[in-house]
C-alpha positions in Angstrom: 0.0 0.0 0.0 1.4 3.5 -1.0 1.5 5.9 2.0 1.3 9.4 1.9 4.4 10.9 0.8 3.3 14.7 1.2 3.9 16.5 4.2 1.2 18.2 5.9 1.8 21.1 7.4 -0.3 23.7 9.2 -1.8 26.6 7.0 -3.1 29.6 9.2 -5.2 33.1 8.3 -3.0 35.6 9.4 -4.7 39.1 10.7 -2.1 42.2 10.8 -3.5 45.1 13.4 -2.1 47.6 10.4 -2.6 46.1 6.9 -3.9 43.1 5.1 -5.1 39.6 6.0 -2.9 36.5 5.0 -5.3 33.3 3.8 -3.4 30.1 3.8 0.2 30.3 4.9 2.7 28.2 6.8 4.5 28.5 9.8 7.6 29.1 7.7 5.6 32.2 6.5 4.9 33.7 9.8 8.1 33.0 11.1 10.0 36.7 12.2 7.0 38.4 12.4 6.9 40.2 15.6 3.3 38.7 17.6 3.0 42.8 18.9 1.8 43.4 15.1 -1.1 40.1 14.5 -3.8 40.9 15.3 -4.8 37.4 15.0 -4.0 34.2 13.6 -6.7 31.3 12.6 -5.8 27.8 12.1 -6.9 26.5 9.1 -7.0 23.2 9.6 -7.9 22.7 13.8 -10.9 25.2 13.1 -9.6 28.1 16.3 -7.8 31.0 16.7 -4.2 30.4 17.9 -3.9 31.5 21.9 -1.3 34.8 22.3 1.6 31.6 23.7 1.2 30.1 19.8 1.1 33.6 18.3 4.6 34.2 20.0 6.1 30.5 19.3 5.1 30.4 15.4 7.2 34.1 15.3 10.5 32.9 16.4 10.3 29.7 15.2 13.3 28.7 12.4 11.4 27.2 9.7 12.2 24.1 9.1 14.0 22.9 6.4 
């Protein structure tokens, strides 16, 4: 049986307090951001909002490669 050989990763809606909102990127996207300027972040695929300790860990996270 043939297993999935795509990696799933997260995909969020990303709210700036200044500016535009982001549909469907990765962490890798959000990563350098600085959480003081989201307003919010949805994520797309656990149906919530992420809670102000996931804002702040998805900004300094290193992508991964």
């Amino acid at each position: 049986m043939v297993k999935d050989l795509y990696f799933q990763s997260a995909h969020y809606n990303l709210k700036y307090k200044v500016g535009a909102v982001l549909n469907r990127v990765t962490a890798r996207d959000v990563c350098g951001t600085r959480p003081q300027d989201i307003e919010w972040i949805w994520i797309v695929e656990q149906n919530r909002y992420a809670t102000p300790n996931e804002i702040r860990e998805l900004c300094k996270r290193a992508p991964k490669r």
